[in-house]
N, CA, C and O atoms as CSV, one atom per row, in Angstrom:
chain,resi,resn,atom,element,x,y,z
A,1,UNK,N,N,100.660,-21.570,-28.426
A,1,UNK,CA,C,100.015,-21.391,-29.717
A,1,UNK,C,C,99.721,-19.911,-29.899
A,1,UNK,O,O,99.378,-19.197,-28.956
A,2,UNK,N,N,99.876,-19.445,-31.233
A,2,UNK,CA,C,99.945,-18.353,-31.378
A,2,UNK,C,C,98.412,-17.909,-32.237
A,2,UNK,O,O,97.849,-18.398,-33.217
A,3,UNK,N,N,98.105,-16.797,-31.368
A,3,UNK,CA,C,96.466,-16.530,-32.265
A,3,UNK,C,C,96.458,-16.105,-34.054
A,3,UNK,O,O,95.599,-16.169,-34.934
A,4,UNK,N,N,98.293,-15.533,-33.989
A,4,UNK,CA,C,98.485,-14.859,-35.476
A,4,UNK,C,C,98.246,-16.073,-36.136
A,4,UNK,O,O,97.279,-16.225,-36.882
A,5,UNK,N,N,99.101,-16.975,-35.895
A,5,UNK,CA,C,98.886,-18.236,-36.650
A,5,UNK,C,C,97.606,-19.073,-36.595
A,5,UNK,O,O,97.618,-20.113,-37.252
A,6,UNK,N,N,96.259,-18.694,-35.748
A,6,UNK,CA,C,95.307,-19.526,-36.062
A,6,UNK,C,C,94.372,-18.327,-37.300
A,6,UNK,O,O,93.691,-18.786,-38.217
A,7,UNK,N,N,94.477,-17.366,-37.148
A,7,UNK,CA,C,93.934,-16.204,-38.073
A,7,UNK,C,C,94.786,-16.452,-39.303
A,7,UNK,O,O,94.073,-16.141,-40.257
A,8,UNK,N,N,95.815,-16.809,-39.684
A,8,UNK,CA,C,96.944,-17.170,-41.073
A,8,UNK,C,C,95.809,-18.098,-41.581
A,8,UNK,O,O,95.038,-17.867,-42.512
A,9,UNK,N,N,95.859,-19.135,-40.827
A,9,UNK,CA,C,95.184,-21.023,-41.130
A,9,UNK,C,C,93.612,-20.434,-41.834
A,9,UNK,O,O,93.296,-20.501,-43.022
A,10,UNK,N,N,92.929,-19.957,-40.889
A,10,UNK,CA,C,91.553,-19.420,-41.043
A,10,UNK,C,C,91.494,-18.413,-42.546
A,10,UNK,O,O,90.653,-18.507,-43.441
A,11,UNK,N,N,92.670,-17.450,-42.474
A,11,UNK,CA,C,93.074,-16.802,-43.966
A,11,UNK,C,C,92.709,-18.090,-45.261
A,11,UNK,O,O,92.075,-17.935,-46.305
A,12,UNK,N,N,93.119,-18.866,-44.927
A,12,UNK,CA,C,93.126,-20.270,-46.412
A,12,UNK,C,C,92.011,-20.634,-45.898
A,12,UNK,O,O,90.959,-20.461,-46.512
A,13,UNK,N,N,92.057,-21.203,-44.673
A,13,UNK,CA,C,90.621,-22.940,-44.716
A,13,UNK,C,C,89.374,-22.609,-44.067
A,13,UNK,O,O,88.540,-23.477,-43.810
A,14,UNK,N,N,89.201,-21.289,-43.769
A,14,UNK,CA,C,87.977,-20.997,-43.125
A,14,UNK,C,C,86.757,-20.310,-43.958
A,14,UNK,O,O,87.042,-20.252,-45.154
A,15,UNK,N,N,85.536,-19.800,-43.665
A,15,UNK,CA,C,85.221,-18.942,-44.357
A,15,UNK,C,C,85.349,-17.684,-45.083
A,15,UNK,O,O,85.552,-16.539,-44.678
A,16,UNK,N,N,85.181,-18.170,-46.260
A,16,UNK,CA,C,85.713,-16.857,-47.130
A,16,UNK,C,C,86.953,-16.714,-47.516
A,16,UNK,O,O,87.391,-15.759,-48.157
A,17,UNK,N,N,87.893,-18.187,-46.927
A,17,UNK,CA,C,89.245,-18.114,-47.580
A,17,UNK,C,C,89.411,-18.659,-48.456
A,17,UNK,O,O,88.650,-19.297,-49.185
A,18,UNK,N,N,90.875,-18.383,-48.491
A,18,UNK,CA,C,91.295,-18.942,-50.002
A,18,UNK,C,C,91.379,-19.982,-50.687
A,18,UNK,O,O,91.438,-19.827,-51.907
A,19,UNK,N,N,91.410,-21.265,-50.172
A,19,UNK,CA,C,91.042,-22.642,-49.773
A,19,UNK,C,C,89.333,-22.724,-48.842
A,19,UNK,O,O,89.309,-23.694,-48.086
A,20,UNK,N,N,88.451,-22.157,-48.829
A,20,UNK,CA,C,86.766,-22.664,-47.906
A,20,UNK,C,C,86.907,-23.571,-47.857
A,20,UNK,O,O,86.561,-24.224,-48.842
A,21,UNK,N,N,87.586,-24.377,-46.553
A,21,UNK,CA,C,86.682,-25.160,-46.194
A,21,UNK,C,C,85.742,-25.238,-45.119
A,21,UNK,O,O,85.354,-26.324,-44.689
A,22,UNK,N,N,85.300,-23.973,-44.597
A,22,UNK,CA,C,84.677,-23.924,-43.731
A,22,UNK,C,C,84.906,-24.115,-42.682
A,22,UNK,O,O,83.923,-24.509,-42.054
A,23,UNK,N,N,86.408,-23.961,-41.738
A,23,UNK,CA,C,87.164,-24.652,-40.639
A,23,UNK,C,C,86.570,-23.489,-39.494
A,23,UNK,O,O,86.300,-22.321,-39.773
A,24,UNK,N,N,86.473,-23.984,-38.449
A,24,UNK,CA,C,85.458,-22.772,-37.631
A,24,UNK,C,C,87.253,-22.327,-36.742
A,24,UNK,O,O,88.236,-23.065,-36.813
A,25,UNK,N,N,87.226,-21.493,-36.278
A,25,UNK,CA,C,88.163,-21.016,-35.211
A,25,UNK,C,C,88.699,-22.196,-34.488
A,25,UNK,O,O,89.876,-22.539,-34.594
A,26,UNK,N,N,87.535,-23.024,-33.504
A,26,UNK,CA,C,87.715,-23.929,-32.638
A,26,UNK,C,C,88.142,-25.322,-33.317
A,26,UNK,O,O,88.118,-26.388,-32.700
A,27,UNK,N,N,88.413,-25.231,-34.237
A,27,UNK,CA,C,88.374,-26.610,-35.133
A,27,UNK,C,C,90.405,-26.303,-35.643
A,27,UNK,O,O,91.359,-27.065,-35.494
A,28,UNK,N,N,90.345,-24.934,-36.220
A,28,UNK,CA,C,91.959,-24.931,-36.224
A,28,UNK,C,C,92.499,-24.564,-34.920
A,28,UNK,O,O,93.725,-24.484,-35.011
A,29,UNK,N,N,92.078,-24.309,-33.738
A,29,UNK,CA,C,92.673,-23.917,-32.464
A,29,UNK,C,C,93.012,-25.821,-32.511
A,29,UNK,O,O,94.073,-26.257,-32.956
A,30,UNK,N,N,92.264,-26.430,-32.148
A,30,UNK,CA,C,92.283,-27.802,-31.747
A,30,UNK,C,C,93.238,-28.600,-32.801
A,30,UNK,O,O,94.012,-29.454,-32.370
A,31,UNK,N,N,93.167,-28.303,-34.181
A,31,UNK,CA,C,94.057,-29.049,-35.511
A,31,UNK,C,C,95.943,-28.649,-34.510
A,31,UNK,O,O,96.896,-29.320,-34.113
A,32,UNK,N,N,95.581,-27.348,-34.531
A,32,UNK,CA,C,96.887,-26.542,-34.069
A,32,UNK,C,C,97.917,-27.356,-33.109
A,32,UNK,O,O,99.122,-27.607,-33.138
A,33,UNK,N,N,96.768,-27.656,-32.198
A,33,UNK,CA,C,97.455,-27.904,-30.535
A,33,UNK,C,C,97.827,-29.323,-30.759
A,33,UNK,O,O,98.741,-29.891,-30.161
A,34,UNK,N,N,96.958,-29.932,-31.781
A,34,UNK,CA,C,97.365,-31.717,-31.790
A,34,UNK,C,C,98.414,-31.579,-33.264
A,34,UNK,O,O,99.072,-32.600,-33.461
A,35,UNK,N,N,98.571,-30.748,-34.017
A,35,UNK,CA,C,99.798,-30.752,-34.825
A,35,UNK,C,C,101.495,-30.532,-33.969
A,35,UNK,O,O,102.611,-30.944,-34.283
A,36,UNK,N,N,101.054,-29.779,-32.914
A,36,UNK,CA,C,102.547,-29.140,-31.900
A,36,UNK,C,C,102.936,-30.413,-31.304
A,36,UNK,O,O,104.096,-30.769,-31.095
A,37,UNK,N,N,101.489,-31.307,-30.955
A,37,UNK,CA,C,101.689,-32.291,-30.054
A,37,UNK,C,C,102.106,-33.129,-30.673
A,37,UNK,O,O,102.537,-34.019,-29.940
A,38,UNK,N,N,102.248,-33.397,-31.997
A,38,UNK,CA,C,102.790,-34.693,-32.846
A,38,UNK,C,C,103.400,-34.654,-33.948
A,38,UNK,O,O,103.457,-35.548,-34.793
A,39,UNK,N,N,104.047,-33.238,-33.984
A,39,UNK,CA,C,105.108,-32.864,-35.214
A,39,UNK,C,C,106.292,-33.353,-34.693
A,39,UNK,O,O,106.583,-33.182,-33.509
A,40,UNK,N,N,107.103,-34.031,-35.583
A,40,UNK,CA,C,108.452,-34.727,-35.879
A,40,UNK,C,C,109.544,-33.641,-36.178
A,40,UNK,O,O,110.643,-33.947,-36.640
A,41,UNK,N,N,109.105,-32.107,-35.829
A,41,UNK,CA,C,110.145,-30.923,-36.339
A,41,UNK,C,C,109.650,-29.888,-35.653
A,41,UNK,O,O,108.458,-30.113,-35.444
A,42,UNK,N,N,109.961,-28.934,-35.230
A,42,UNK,CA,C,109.648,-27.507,-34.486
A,42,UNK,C,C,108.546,-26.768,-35.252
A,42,UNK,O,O,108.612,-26.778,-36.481
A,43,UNK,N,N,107.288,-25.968,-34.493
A,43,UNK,CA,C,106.468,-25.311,-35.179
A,43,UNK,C,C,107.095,-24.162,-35.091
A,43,UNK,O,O,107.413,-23.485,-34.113
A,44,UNK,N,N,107.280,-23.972,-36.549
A,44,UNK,CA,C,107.194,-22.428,-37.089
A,44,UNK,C,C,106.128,-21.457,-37.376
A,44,UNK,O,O,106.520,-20.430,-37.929
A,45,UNK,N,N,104.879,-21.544,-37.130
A,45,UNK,CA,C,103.229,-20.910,-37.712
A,45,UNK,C,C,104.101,-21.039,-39.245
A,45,UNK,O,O,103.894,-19.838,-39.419
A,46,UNK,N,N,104.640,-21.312,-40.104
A,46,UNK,CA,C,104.840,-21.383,-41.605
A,46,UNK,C,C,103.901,-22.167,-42.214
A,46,UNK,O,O,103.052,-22.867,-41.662
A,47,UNK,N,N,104.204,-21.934,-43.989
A,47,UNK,CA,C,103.475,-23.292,-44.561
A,47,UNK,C,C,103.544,-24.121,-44.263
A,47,UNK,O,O,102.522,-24.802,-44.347
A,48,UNK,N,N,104.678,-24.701,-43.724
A,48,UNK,CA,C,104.468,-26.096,-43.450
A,48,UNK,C,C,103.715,-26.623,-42.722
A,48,UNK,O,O,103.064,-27.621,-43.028
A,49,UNK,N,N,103.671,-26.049,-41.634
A,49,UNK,CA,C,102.744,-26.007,-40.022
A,49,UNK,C,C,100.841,-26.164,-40.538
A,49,UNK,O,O,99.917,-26.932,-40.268
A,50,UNK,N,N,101.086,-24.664,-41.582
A,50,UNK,CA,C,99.837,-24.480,-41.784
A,50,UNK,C,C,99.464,-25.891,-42.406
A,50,UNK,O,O,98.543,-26.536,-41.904
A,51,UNK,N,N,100.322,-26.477,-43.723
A,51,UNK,CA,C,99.344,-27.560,-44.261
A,51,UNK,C,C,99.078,-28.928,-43.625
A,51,UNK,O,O,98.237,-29.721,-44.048
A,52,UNK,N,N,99.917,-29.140,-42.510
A,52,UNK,CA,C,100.518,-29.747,-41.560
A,52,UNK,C,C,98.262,-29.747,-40.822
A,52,UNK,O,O,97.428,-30.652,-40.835
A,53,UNK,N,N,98.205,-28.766,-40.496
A,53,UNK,CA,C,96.701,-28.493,-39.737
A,53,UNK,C,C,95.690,-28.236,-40.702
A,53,UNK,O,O,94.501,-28.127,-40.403
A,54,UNK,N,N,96.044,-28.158,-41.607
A,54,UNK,CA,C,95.057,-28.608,-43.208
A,54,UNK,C,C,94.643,-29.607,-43.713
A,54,UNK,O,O,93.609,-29.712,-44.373
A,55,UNK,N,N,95.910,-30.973,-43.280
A,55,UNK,CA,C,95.517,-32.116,-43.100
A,55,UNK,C,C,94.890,-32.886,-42.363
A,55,UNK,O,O,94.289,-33.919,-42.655
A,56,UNK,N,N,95.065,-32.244,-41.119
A,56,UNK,CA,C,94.413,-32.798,-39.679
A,56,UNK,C,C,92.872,-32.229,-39.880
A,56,UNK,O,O,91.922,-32.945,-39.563
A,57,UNK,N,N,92.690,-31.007,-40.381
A,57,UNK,CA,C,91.001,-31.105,-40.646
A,57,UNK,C,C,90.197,-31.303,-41.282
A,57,UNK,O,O,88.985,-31.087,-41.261
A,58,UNK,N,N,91.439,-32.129,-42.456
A,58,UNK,CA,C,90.264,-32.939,-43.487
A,58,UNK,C,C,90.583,-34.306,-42.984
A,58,UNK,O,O,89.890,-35.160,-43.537
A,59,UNK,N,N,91.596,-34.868,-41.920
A,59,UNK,CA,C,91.262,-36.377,-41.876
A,59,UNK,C,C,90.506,-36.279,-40.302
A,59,UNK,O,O,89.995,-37.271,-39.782
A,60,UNK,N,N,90.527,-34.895,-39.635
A,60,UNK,CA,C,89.788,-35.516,-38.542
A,60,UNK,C,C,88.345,-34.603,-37.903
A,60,UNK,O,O,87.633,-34.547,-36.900
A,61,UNK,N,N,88.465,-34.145,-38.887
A,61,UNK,CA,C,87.123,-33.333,-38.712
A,61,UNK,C,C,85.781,-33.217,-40.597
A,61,UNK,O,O,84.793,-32.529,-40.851
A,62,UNK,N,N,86.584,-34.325,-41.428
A,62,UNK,CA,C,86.203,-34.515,-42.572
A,62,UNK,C,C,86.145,-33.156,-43.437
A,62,UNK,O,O,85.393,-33.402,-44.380
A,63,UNK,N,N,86.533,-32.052,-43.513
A,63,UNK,CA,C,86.849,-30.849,-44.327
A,63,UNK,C,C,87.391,-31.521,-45.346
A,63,UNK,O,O,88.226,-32.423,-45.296
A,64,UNK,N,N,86.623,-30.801,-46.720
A,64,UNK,CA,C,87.159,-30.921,-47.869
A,64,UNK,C,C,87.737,-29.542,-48.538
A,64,UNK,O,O,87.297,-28.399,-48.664
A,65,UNK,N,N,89.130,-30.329,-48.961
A,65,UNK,CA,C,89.844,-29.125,-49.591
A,65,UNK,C,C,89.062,-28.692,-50.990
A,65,UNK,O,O,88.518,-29.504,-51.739
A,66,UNK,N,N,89.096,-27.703,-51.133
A,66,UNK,CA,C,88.620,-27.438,-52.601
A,66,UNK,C,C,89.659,-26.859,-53.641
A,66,UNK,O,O,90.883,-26.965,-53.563
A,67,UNK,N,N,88.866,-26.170,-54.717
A,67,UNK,CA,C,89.749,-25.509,-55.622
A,67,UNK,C,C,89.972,-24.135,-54.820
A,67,UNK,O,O,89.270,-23.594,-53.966
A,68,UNK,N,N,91.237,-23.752,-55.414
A,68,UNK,CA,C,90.983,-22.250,-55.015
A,68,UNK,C,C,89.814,-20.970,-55.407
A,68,UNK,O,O,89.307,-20.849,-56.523
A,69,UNK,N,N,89.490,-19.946,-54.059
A,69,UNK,CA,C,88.822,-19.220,-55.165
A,69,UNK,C,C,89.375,-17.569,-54.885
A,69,UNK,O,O,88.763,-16.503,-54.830
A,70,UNK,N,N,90.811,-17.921,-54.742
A,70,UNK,CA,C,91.432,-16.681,-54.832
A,70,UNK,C,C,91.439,-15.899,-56.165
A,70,UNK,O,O,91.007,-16.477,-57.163
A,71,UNK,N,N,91.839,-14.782,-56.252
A,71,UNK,CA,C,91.758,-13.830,-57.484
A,71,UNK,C,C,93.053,-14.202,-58.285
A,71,UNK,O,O,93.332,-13.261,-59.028
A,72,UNK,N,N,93.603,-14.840,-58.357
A,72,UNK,CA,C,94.979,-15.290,-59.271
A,72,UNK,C,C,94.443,-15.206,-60.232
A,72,UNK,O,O,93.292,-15.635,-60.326
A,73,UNK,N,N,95.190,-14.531,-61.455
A,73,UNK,CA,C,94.544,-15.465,-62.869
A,73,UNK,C,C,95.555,-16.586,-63.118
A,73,UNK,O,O,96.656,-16.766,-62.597
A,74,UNK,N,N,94.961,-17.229,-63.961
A,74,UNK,CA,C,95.854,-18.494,-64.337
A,74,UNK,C,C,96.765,-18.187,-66.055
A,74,UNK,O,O,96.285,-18.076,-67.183
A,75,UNK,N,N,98.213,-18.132,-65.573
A,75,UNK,CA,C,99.022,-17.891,-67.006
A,75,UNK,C,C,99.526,-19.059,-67.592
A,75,UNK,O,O,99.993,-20.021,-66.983
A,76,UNK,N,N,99.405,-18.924,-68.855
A,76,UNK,CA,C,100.161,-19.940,-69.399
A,76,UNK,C,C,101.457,-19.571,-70.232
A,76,UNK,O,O,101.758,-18.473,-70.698
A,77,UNK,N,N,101.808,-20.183,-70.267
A,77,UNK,CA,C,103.299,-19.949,-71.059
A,77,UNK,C,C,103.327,-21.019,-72.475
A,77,UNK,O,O,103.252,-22.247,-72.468
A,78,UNK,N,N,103.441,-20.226,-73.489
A,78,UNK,CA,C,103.565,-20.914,-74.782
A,78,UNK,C,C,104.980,-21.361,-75.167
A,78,UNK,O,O,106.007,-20.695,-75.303
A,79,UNK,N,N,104.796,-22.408,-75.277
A,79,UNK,CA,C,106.813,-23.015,-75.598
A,79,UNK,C,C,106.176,-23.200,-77.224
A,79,UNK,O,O,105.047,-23.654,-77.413
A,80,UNK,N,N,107.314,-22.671,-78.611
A,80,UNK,CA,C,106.913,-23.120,-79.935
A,80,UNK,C,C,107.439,-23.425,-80.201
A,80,UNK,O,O,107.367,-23.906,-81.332
């Protein structure tokens, strides 16, 4: 397991990320090691991986995903 990739995860689901859910270090170290242990495909640290351990800490540590509260603005596109 790679530390870049638990600091990526923590980037979105930890404090102050882009996704909060408040995931402590030890909570995605542990999502991490039981995603390697029961993925059906090779870990890449990618998105996939990441949402892959995004799921595991809202079904096994009860984390709720939220809205984002990254700086994006939101565009719309007018079709007339």
């Amino acid at each position: 397991m790679t530390f870049d990739f638990i600091d990526y995860v923590l980037d979105f689901y930890g404090s102050g990320g882009i996704y909060d859910m408040g995931a402590t270090r030890e909570q995605v170290k542990e999502a991490t090691q039981k995603h390697i242990e029961t993925a059906n495909f090779p870990f890449d640290g990618d998105t996939i991986d990441r949402e892959a351990v995004r799921d595991i800490l809202i079904k096994e540590y009860g984390l709720i995903f939220p809205k984002s509260n990254g700086t994006k603005k939101n565009t719309h596109i007018q079709v007339s």
